[in-house]
C-alpha positions in Angstrom: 0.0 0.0 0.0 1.2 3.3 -1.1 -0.8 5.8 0.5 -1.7 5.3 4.1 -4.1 8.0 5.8 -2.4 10.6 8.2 -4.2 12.3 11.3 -5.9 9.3 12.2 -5.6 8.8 16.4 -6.9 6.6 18.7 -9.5 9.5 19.6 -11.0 8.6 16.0 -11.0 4.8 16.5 -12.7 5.1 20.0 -15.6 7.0 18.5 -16.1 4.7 15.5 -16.2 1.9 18.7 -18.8 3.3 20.2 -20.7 4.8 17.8 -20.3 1.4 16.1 -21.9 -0.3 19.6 -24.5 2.1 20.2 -26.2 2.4 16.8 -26.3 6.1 18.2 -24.1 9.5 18.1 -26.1 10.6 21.3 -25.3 7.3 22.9 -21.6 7.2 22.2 -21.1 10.7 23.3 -22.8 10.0 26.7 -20.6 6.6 26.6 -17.2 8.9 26.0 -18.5 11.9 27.9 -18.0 14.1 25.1 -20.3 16.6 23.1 -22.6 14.8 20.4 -20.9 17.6 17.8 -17.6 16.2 18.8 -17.9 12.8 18.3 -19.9 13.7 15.0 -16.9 15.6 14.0 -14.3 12.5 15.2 -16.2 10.2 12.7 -16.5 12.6 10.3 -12.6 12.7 10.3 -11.9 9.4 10.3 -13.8 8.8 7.0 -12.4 11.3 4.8 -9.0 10.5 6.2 -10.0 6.6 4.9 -11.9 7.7 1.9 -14.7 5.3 3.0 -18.1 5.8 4.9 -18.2 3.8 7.7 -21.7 4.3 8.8 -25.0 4.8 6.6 -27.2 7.3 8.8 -31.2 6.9 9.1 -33.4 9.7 10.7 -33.4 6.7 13.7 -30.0 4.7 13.0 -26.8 4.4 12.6 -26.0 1.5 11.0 -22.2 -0.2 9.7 -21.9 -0.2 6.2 -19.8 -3.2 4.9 -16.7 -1.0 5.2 -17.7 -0.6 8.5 -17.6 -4.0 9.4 -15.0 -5.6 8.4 -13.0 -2.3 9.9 -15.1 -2.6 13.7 -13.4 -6.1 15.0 -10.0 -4.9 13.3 -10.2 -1.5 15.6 -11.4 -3.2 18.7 -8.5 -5.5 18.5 -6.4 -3.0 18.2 -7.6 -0.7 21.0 -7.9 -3.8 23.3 -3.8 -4.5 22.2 -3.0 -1.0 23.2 -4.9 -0.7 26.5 -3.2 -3.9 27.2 0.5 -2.9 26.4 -0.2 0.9 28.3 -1.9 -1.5 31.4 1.6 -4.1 31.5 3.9 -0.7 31.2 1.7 0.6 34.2 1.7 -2.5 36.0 5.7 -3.0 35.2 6.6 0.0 37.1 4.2 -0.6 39.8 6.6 -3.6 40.3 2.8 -5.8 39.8 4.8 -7.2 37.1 8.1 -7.8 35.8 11.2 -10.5 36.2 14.6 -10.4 37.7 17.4 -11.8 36.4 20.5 -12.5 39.0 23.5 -14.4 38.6 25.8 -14.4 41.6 28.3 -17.2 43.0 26.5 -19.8 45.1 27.5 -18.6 48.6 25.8 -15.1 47.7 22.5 -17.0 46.5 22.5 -19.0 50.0 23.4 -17.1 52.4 22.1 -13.7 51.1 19.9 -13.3 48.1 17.5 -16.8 48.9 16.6 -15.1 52.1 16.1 -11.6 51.4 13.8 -12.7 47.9 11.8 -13.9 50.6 10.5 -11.0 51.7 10.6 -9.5 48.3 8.2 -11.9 46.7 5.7 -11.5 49.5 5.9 -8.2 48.6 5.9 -8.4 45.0 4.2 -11.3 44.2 3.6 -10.7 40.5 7.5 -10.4 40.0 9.4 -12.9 38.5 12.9 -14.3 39.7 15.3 -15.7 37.7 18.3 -16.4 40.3 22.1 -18.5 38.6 24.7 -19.5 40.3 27.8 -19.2 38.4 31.7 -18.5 38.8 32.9 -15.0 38.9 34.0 -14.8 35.3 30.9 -15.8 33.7 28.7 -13.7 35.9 30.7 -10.3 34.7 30.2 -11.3 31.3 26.4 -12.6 31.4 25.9 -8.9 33.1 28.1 -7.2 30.5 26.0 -8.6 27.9 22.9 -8.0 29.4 21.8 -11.5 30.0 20.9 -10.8 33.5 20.2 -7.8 34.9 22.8 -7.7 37.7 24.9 -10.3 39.5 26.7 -10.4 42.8 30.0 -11.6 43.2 33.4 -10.4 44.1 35.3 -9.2 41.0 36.9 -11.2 38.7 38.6 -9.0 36.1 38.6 -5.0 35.4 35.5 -4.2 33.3 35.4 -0.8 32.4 31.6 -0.9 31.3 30.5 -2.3 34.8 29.6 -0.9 37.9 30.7 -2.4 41.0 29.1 -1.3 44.4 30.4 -3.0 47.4 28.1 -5.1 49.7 30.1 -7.4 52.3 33.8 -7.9 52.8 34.7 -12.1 53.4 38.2 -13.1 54.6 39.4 -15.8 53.9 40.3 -19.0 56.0 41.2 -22.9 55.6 38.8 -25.8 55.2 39.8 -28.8 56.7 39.1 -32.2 58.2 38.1 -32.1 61.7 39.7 -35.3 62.7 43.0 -33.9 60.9 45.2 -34.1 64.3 47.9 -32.0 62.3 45.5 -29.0 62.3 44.7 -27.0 64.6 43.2 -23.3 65.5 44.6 -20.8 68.4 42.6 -20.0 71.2 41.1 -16.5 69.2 39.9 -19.3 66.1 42.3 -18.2 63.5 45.1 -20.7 62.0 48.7 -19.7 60.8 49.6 -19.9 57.1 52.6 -22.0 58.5 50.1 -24.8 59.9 49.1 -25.4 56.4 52.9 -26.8 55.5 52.8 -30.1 54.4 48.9 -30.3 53.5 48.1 -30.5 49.5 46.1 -27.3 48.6 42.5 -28.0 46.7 41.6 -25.0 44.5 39.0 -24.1 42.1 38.8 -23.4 38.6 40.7 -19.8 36.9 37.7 -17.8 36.1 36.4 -18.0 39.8 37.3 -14.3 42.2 38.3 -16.8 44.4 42.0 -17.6 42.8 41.6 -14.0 41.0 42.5 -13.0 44.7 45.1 -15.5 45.4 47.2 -15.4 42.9 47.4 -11.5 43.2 48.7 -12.3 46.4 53.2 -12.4 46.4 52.9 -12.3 50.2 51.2 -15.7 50.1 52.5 -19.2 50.1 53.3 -20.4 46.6 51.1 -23.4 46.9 48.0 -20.6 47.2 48.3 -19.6 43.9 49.1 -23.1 42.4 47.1 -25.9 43.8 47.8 -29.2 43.9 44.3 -30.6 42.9 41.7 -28.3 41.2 37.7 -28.5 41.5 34.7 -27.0 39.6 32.8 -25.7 42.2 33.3 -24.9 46.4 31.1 -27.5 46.4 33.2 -30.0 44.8 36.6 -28.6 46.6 34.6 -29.3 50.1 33.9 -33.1 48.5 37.9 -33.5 48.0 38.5 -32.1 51.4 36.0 -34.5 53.4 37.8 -37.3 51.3 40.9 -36.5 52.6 42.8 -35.2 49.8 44.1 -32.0 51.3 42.4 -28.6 52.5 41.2 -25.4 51.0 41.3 -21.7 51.3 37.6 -20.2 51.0 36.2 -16.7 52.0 33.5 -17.3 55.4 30.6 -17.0 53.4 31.5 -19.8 50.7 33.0 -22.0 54.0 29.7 -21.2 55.7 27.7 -23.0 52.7 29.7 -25.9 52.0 30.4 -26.5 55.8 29.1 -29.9 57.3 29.8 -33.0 59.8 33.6 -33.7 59.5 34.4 -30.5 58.7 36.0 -27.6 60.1 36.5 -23.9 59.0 38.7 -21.4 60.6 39.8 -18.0 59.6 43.7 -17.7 58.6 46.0 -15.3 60.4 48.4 -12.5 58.8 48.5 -12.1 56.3 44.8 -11.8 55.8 43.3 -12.1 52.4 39.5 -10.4 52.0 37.3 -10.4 49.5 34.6 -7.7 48.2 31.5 -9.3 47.1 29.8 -6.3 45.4 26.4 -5.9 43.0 27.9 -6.1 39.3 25.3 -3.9 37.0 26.3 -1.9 33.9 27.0 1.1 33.5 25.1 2.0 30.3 21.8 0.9 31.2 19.4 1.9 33.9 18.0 -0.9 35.8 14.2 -1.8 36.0 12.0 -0.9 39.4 11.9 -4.5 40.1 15.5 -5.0 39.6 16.3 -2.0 41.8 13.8 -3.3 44.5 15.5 -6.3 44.8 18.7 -4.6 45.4 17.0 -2.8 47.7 15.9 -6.0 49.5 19.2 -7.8 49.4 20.6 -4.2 51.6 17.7 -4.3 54.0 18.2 -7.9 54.5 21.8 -7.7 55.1 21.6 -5.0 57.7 19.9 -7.4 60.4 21.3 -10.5 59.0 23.5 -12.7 61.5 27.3 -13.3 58.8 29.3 -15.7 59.7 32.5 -14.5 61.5 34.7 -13.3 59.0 32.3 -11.5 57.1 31.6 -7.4 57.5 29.1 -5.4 56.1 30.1 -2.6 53.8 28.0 0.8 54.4 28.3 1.5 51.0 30.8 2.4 47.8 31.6 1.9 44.6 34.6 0.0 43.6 37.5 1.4 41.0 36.9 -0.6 37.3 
């Protein structure tokens, strides 16, 4: 089609609607609390705009002419479409509506964002969550590319499109067996970096913030920054441990997850090595209410939360990318 008609606005198609239903221009304007002059004047527009007549007039009636018609369940569609998309966009920033999408490292998803959703989905029932655990690496890249719309984690590599705002400092300590006779903690709970001699190191994969931080470490042990034995997942390093194979160095919150019978946790002395977990977002784009509302949550939760020892709150900041 090479000509379409201009000036046509939804005022125009919600006259022909209810002129349409009520067989009547007195009708429709009492319908649309308008003047009957004005809604005579809307459909009046509408047809020369179209080039068609829409309605044949009687000295009783107004009836559809075939035009008319096939046009009417066209227009209602349409209007019922657009009231529908204006209602979701109104709903959407109600937070009535919506979904979140969080990736974060398993620790943060256990200990902080499962219980602080919580309270947010009673809340915000109508909101959708969408929460993925994932290694440090992958979650600054699924935020980068706008997969998810933020992730928490401790920082994995500098990303000068991302925004990182710090939420809890975790130092770390050693995971170990707690029949191992060969370890054991001082009298405050910490352990010495020179009690680990001797004891094979189980790490976890590169792209983890977990070995980021170790192996920018020269003040640490070699053996920190080089593992002996590797695993997937602080999951899987906590397996090796219970099985004998050596110990490994975890931040308090990842310890406090993985942490069961047979095992024992305790923070390591000077030097001390702390991690940031912050809220990863980009830069470029604003978040959504509901997204901001969870983040929201996750802070209000955190500020009566009981942490593990080891672990401090951070009041607030952004983090240099």
């Amino acid at each position: 089609m090479n000509r379409l008609p201009k000036h046509v606005t939804l005022k125009h198609l919600t006259a022909f609607v209810a002129v349409a239903q009520e067989s009547s221009f007195t009708h429709a304007a009492k319908r649309l609390f308008q003047t009957q002059s004005s809604v005579t004047g809307l459909v009046r527009q509408l047809e020369e705009a179209l080039a068609t007549q829409l309605f044949a007039r009687t000295s009783r009636r107004v009836l559809l002419t075939a035009a008319g018609e096939e046009f009417l369940p066209r227009v209602m569609r349409l209007l019922a479409d657009f009231d529908g998309a204006i209602e979701d966009v109104v709903r959407f920033g109600a937070l009535e509506r919506g979904r979140v999408g969080v990736a974060a490292a398993p620790s943060a998803i256990t200990q902080i964002i499962a219980p602080a959703a919580a309270a947010y989905a009673a809340q915000y029932p109508g909101v959708r969550l969408y929460l993925g655990d994932d290694n440090s690496g992958r979650i600054q890249r699924k935020v980068a590319a706008r997969e998810v719309d933020f992730g928490l984690t401790s920082r994995w590599a500098d990303a000068p499109g991302l925004q990182f705002d710090a939420l809890l400092e975790d130092r770390f300590g050693v995971l170990y067996r707690e029949d191992d006779a060969s370890l054991r903690a001082a009298r405050d709970g910490t352990m010495r970096w020179s009690e680990l001699a001797g004891h094979k190191l189980v790490g976890v994969v590169d792209e983890t913030g977990i070995m980021a931080l170790l192996r920018a470490r020269a003040d640490l042990p070699i053996e920190a920054a080089a593992p002996f034995y590797e695993a997937s997942s602080t999951t899987s390093q906590a397996a090796l441990v219970k099985a004998g194979l050596g110990v490994a160095l975890l931040p308090a919150l990842a310890a406090q997850r993985v942490l069961e019978p047979g095992l024992a946790y305790a923070l390591l002395a000077r030097p001390t090595v702390l991690r940031t977990v912050c809220i990863i977002r980009h830069k470029e784009y604003p978040l959504s209410p509901a997204a901001e509302a969870l983040i929201a949550a996750i802070r209000d939760y955190l500020r009566t939360a009981e942490l593990p020892a080891g672990c401090k709150r951070v009041a607030g900041g952004r983090q240099k990318s």
